[in-house]
N, C-alpha and C positions, 0 to 999 in steps of 0.2 A: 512518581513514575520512574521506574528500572528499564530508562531503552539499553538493549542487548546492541550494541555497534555494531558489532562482528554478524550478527544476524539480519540486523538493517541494512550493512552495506552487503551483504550474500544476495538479498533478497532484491535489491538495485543492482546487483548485476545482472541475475535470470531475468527480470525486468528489461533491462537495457539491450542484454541480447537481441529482444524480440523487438527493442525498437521502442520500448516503454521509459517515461521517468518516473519516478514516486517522489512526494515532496510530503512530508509530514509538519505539518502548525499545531503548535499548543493553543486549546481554545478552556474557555470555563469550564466548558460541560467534556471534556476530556482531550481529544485530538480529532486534529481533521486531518484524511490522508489526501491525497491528489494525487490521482495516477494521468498520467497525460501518454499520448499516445504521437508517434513521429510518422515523418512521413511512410516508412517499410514496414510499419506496426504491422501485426500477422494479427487480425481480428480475433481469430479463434484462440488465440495463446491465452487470453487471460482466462483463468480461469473462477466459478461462477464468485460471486462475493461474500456469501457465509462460509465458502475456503479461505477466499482471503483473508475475511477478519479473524477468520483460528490462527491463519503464521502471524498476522500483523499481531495478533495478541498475545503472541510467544517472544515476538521482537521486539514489542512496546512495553510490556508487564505492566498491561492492564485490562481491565474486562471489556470482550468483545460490545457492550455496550455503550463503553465509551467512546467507541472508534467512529466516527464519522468517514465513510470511505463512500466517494467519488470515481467512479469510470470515467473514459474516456466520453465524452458527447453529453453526460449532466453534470448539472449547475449545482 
């Protein structure tokens, strides 16, 4: 895996803006992302999650298949 930094921490800050954390864990079957949400979180900001997993797969350098990504309110 090729994580971009500079694109992870970019993407943790537009994130953080709105009141979001992202936490990414290496797992077997590729990574798992965790976006959690604070208490000023702006519901609407995130946007749907087949966009997500196209930047997280531009910051991660790997295939959108690997990415296991988590919203706020699922397990």
């Amino acid at each position: 895996m090729s994580i971009d930094d500079t694109a992870l921490e970019q993407l943790r800050g537009t994130l953080a803006a709105d009141d979001y954390d992202l936490a990414v864990t290496d797992t077997d079957a590729g990574v798992r992302v965790r976006i959690t949400a604070g208490p000023e979180a702006c519901e609407d900001c995130l946007v749907p999650k087949p966009l997500m997993r196209g930047v997280l797969q531009q910051a991660l350098g790997i295939p959108e298949d690997d990415i296991t990504l988590i919203y706020p309110g699922e397990d």
